[in-house]
C-alpha positions in Angstrom: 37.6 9.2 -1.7 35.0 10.8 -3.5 35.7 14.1 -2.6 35.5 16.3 -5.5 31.2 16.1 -6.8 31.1 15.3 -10.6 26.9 16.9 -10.8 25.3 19.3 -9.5 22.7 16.8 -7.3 26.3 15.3 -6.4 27.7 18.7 -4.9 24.6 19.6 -3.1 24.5 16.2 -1.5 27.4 17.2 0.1 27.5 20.5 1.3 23.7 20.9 2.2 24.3 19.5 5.3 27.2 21.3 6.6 25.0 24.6 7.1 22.7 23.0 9.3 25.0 20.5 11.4 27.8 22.4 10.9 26.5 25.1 12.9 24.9 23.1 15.7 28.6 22.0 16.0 30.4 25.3 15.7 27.4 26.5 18.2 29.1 24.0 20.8 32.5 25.8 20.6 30.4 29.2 20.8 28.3 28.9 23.6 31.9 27.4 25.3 33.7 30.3 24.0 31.0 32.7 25.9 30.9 31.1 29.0 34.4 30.4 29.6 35.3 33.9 28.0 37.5 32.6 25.9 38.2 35.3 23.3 40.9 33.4 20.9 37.7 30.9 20.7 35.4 33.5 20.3 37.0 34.8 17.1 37.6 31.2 15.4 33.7 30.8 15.9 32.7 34.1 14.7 35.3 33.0 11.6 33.7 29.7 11.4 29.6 30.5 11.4 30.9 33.7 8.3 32.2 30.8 6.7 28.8 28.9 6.7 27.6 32.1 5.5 29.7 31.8 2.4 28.7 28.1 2.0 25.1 29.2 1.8 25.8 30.4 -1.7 26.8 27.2 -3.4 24.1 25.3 -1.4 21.7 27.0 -3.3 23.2 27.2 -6.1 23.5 23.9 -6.3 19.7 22.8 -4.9 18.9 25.3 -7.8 20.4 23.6 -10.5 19.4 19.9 -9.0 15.9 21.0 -8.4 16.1 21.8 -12.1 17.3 18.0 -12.9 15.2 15.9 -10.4 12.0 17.1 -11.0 10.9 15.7 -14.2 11.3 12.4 -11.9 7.8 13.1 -10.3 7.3 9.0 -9.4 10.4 9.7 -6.9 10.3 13.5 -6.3 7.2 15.0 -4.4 6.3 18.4 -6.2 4.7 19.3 -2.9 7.3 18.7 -0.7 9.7 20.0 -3.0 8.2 23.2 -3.2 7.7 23.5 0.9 11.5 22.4 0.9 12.3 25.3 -1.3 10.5 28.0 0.3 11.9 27.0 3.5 15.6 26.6 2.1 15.2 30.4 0.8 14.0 31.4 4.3 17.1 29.4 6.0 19.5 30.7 3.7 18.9 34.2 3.9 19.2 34.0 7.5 22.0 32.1 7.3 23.8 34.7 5.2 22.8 37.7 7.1 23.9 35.6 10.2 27.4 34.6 8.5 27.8 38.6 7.5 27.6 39.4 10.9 29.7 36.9 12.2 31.7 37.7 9.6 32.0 41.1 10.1 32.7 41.2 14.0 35.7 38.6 13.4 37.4 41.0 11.4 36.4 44.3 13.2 37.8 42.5 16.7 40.8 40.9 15.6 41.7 44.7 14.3 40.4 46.4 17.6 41.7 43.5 20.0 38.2 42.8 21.5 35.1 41.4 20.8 31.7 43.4 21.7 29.5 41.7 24.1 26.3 42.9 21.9 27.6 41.4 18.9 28.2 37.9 20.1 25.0 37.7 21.8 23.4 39.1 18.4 24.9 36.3 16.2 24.4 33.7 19.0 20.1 34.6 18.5 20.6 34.6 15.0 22.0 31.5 14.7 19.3 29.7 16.9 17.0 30.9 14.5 18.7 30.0 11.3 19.0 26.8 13.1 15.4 26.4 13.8 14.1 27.0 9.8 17.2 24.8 8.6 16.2 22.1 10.9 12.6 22.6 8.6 14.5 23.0 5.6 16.7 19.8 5.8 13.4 18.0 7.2 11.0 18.8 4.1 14.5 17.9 1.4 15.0 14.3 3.1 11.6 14.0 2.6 11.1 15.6 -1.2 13.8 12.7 -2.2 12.8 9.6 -0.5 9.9 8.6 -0.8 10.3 5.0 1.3 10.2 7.6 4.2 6.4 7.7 3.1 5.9 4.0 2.8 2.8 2.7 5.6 4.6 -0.4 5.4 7.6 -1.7 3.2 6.0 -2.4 0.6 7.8 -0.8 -2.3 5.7 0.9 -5.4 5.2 -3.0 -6.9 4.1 -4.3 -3.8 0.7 -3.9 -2.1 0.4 -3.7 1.2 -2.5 -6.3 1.7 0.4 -8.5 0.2 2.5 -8.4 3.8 1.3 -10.0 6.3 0.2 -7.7 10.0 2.9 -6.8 11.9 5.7 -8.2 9.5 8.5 -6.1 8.9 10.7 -3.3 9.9 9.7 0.3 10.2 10.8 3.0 8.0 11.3 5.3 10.7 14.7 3.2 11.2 15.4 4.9 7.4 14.7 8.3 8.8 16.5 8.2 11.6 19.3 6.8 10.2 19.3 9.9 7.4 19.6 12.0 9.7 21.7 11.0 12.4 24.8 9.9 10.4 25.2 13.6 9.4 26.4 14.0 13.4 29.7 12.0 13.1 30.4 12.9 9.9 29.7 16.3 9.6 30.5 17.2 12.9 33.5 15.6 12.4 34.8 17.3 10.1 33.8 20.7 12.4 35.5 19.1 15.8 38.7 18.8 13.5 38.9 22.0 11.8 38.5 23.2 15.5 41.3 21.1 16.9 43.6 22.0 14.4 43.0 25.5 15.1 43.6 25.1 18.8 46.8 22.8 18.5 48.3 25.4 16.4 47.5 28.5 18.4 48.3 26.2 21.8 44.8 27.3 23.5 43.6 25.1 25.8 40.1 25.9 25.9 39.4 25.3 22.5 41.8 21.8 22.8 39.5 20.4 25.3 36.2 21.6 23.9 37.3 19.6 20.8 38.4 16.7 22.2 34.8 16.4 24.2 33.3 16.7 21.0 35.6 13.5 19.6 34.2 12.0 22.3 31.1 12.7 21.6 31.0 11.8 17.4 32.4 8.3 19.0 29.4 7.7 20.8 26.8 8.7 18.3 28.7 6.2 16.2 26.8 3.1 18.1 23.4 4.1 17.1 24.5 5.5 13.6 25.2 2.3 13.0 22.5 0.4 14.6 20.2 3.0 12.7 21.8 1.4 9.7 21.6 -2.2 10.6 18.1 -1.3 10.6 17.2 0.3 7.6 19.2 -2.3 6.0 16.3 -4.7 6.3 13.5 -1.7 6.2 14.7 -1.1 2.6 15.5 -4.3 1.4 12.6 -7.3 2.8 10.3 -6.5 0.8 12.7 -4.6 -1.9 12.0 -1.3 -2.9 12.7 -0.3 -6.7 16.3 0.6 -7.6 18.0 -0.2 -4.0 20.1 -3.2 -4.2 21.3 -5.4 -1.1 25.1 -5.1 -2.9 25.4 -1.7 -3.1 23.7 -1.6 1.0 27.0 -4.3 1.9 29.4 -2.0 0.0 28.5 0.8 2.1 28.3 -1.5 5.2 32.1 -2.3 4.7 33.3 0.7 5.5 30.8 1.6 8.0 32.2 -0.8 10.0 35.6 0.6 9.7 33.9 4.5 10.3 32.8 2.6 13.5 35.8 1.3 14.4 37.7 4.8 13.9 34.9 7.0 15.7 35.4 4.7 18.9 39.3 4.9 18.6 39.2 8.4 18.0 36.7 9.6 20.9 38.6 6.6 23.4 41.4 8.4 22.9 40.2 11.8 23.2 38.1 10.7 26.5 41.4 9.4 27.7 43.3 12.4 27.5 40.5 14.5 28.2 40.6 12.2 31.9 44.5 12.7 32.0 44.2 16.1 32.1 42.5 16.5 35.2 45.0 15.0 37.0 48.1 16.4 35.6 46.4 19.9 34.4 48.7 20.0 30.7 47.7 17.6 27.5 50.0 15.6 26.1 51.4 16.6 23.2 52.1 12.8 21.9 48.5 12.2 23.0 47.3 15.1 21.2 49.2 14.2 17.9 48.2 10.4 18.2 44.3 11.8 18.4 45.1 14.0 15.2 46.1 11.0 13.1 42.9 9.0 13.9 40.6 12.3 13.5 42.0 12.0 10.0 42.5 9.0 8.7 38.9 8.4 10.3 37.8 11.2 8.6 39.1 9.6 5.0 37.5 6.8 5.8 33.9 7.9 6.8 34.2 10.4 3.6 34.1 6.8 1.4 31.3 5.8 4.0 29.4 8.7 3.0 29.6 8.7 -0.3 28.6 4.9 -0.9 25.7 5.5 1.4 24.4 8.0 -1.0 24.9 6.1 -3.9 22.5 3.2 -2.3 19.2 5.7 -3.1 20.2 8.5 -5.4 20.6 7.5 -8.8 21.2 11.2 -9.6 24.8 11.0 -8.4 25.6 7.4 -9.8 28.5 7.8 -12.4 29.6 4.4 -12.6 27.8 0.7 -12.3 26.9 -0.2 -8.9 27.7 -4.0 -8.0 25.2 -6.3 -8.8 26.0 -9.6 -6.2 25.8 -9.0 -2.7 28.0 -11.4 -1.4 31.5 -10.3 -2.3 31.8 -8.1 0.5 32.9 -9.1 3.9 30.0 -7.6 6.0 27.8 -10.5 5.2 30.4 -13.1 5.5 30.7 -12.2 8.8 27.7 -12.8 9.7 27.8 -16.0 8.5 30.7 -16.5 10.7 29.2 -14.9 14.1 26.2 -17.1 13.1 28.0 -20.0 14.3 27.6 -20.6 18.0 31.3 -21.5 18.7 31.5 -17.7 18.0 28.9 -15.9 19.0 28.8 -17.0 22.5 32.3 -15.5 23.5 31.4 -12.7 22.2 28.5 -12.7 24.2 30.3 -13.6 27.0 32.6 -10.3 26.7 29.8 -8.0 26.0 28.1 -9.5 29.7 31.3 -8.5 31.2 31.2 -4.9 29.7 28.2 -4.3 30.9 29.1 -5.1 34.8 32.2 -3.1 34.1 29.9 0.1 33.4 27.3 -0.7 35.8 29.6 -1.0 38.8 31.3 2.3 37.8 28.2 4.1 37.3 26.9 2.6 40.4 30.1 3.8 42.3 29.4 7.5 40.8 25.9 7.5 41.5 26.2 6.2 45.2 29.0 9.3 46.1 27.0 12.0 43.9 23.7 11.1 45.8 25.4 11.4 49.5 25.4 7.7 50.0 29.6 7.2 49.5 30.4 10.7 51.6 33.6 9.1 53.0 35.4 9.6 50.3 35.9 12.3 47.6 35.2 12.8 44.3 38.2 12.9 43.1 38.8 8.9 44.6 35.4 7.8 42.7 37.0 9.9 39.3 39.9 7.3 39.0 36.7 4.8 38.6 35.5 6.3 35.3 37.6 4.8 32.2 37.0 1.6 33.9 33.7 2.1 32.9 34.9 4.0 29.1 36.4 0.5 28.4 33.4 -1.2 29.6 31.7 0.7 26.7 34.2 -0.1 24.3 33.9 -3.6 24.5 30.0 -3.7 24.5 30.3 -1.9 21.1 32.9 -3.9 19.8 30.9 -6.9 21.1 27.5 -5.6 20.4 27.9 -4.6 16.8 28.8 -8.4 16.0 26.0 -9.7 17.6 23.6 -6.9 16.2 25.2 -8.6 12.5 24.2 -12.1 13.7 21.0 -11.2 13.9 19.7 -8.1 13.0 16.6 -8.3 11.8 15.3 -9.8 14.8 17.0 -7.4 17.0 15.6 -4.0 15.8 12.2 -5.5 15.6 12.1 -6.3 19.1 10.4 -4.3 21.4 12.4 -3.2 23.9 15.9 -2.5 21.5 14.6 1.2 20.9 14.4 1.5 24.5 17.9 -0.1 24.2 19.2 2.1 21.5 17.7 5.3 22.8 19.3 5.7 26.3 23.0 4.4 25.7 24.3 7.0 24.0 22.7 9.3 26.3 23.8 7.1 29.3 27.5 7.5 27.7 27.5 11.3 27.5 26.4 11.9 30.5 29.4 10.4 31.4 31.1 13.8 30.4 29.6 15.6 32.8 31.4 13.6 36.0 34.8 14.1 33.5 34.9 17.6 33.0 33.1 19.7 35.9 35.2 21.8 38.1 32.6 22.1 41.2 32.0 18.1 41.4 35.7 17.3 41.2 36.7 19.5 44.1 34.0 17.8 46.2 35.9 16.9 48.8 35.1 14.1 51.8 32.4 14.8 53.9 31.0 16.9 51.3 27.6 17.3 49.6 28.0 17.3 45.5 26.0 20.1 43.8 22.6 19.8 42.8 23.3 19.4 38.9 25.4 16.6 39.8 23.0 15.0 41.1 20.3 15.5 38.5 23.1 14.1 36.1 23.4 11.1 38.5 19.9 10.0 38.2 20.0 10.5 34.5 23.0 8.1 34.0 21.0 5.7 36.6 18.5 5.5 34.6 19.8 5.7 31.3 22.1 2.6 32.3 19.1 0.8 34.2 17.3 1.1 30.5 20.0 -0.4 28.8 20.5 -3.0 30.9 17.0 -3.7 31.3 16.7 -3.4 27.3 19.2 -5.9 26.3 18.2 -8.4 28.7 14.8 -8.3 27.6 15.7 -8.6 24.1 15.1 -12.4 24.0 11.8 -12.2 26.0 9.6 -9.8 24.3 
C-alpha cells in the first residue's frame, strides 16, 4: 500500500498533513471531552495532540531535506512562496511542539495524580487554536510553493498561451485547490477517528465510542465532494494538458477513488446507523461496533493506495517507478462509456429522483415539528423518520457519482453545481444534530423545540432547498 516513503519529498508528503488535520480532528474529541467532562477522553486527547508534537520533528526534518532537493526545479518551485512557506512552517512548528509538550506533559502528570487540571486543558485548548491558525498558513503557502497550475489564469499549461483558449472555455483551477485540500479530511481524519475508536472499544467508554462514530459519519459525507472536487480537477488539469500530468496516471488514481468512495459511505452508513440505534436502546452493539471496525480499516487500506496514486499524478519527486502511459486500461473510463449509453443512465437517474424525495420528505417532516407546525406529536415519533432520509442520501451518491462520470465536464462547469456541491454536505451533517441532541429528543407533544433546533432546521431547509434547486437547474443554466 505504499506505506513505508522511499525519499525524503516522499515522507514529507505524507506526514505534513497529519499536524494540521490531525489536530482539527483530535480538537473534535477535545472540545467533546470538555464539555461532556469526560476525563478518560480527556487524557487520550492530551496523549494524542503530545503525539502531533513528536510528529513535528520529522515533518521538518523532512521539508528540510526536500526543500533541499526541489529547489533547483525553480520552473516548478516558487522561491517566493517557498520561502513564505518556510518561515511560516518554523512558526507552526514551534508552536506545535511547545503545544504537544504541554499536552504531553499534563497526560502523564494526570494519569499519575488521577485528575486533570482545569487550567491546563484550557491552556492546550488556546494553544492549539493558534498552532491551528499559522498551520492553516503554513499548509496554504506549501500547496501553493509545489503546484504551480494553482497559479494558472486559465488552463493553459506553460506551452500554451492563453490567447490560444477561447473566453470562457474551460474548467477552473480553483476545482485543483479545493480538491488538494479537501481529500486530506477523509483521509487524514480517518485515520484520527480510528485511532480514537480503537481506543474507546478497548477501554469500553462510551463517550469517546460515539464521538467517533459521528466523526465516521462525518469522513463519509465529505467523501461526495472529495470526489466531485476530483471529477473536477480531472478536466482542469488535463483539457488543455499541463506538462508532466498524464490522463493515465489521473484514471489510476480514479480507480480506487471510487472504491475510497464506496468504503467512506459504508463506513459512516453504518456508523450513522448505530449511532441512531443507540438512542433507542441506550447500549451499542458490540457486532455493530466490530462490523464498523472492519470497514474503518479495510477502507482505510484502500484510501492509503488512493492517496498515494493521487500524489504520484503531480510530483515527480516521489515517482520510483514508470507511470502508465495509456489511459484506457482502467475501468473508470470504461464506465463511463457504459453510463453514456441512455439504456443506463436513465435508471439511474430515475433512482437518484427517488432519493431525493426520500430526503426532502424527511427533512420536511423534521423541519415542520422543529418549527412548531407538527406539535401533535413528539420528537421522538419524527426521529424514527431520519435513516429514511440517510438511505435517501446513499442512493443519490451512489447514483450521483455515475452520472457525474457520464458527464463531467459539463457538470462542474455549470453554474449552479457549486451551489449544488456546496450545501449537500452541509445539508447532510446537519443531519447530526436532530441524531444526537439530548434537549430536542425529549421534546415531547405539545412542546416547543429549543431555539438551536430551530436555527439547525432552517439550515437543513435551506441547504436541501439548494440542492434540490441546484441539480434541477443543472440542465438549464
Amino acid at each position: 500500500m505504499h506505506l513505508i516513503p522511499d525519499t525524503w519529498p516522499h515522507l514529507h508528503m505524507l506526514i505534513s498533513v497529519f499536524p494540521l488535520v490531525g489536530l482539527i480532528f483530535v480538537l473534535c474529541f477535545y472540545v467533546t471531552s470538555v464539555v461532556t467532562k469526560n476525563q478518560t477522553m480527556q487524557w487520550a486527547c492530551l496523549g494524542a495532540i503530545g503525539v502531533l508534537g513528536v510528529i513535528a520533528i520529522p515533518t521538518y526534518l523532512s521539508g528540510d531535506m526536500t526543500l533541499a532537493k526541489v529547489a533547483a526545479d525553480t520552473k516548478r518551485v516558487s522561491a517566493d512562496i517557498t520561502g513564505y512557506h518556510y518561515a511560516w512552517s518554523i512558526a507552526a512548528l514551534v508552536v506545535l511542539v511547545v503545544t504537544g509538550a504541554v499536552a504531553g506533559w499534563e497526560a502523564l502528570r494526570s494519569m499519575k495524580s488521577g485528575r486533570v487540571s482545569n487550567n491546563i486543558v484550557h491552556l492546550v485548548l488556546g494553544l492549539s487554536f493558534i498552532t491551528l491558525m499559522l498551520m492553516i498558513v503554513a499548509g496554504e503557502t506549501g500547496w501553493e510553493s509545489d503546484h504551480p497550475e494553482l497559479h494558472l489564469a486559465t488552463r493553459a499549461s506553460p506551452g500554451v498561451s492563453a490567447s490560444d483558449i477561447p473566453e470562457g472555455v474551460g474548467t477552473p483551477q480553483a476545482w485543483s485547490h479545493v480538491h488538494m485540500i479537501l481529500n486530506h479530511f477523509p483521509t487524514i481524519g480517518f485515520v484520527i477517528t480510528l485511532a480514537f475508536f480503537i481506543y474507546g472499544l478497548m477501554r469500553d467508554n462510551t463517550v469517546i465510542k460515539r464521538t467517533s462514530l459521528v466523526l465516521f459519519a462525518a469522513c463519509g459525507i465529505l467523501g461526495a465532494p472529495t470526489y466531485v472536487t476530483g471529477a473536477a480537477a480531472m478536466w482542469a488539469l488535463t483539457d488543455p494538458p499541463i506538462l508532466e500530468i498524464t490522463k493515465a496516471a489521473i484514471n489510476a488514481h480514479r480507480d480506487m477513488a471510487i472504491l475510497s468512495l464506496f468504503g467512506l459511505a459504508a463506513t459512516g452508513a453504518s456508523a450513522y446507523f448505530e449511532l441512531w440505534r443507540y438512542r433507542y436502546r441506550g447500549r451499542f452493539s458490540k457486532p455493530a461496533l466490530n462490523s464498523v471496525l472492519v470497514l474503518a480499516i479495510v477502507t482505510l487500506g484502500i484510501m492509503a493506495e488512493t492517496g498515494h496514486r493521487g500524489g504520484l499524478i503531480n510530483h515527480p519527486e516521489i515517482r520510483t517507478s514508470p507511470m502508465p502511459t495509456d489511459p484506457n486500461i482502467f475501468w473508470s473510463p470504461n464506465i463511463e462509456n457504459l453510463i453514456n449509453n441512455v439504456i443506463w443512465f436513465v435508471p439511474w437517474q430515475t433512482i437518484h429522483f427517488f432519493g431525493y424525495s426520500l430526503v426532502f420528505g424527511t427533512v420536511l417532516a423534521v423541519v415542520l415539528r422543529v418549527l412548531g407546525f407538527w406539535k401533535a406529536v413528539p420528537f421522538s415519533a419524527v426521529h424514527r423518520l431520519l435513516p429514511l432520509g440517510v438511505f435517501g442520501v446513499i442512493m443519490n451518491v451512489f447514483t450521483g457519482m455515475l452520472m457525474l462520470m457520464a458527464d463531467t465536464y459539463r457538470y462542474v462547469n455549470e453554474t449552479s453545481f457549486i451551489p449544488k456541491m456546496f450545501f449537500l454536505p452541509i445539508g447532510a451533517i446537519v443531519v447530526m444534530y436532530f441524531s444526537l441532541s439530548d434537549s430536542l429528543w425529549n421534546v415531547k407533544a405539545g412542546e416547543d423545540a429549543p431555539i438551536t433546533a430551530k436555527w439547525f432546521a432552517v439550515i437543513l431547509l435551506i441547504s436541501w432547498i439548494g440542492v434540490i434547486m441546484g441539480g434541477r437547474l443543472l440542465p438549464y443554466v
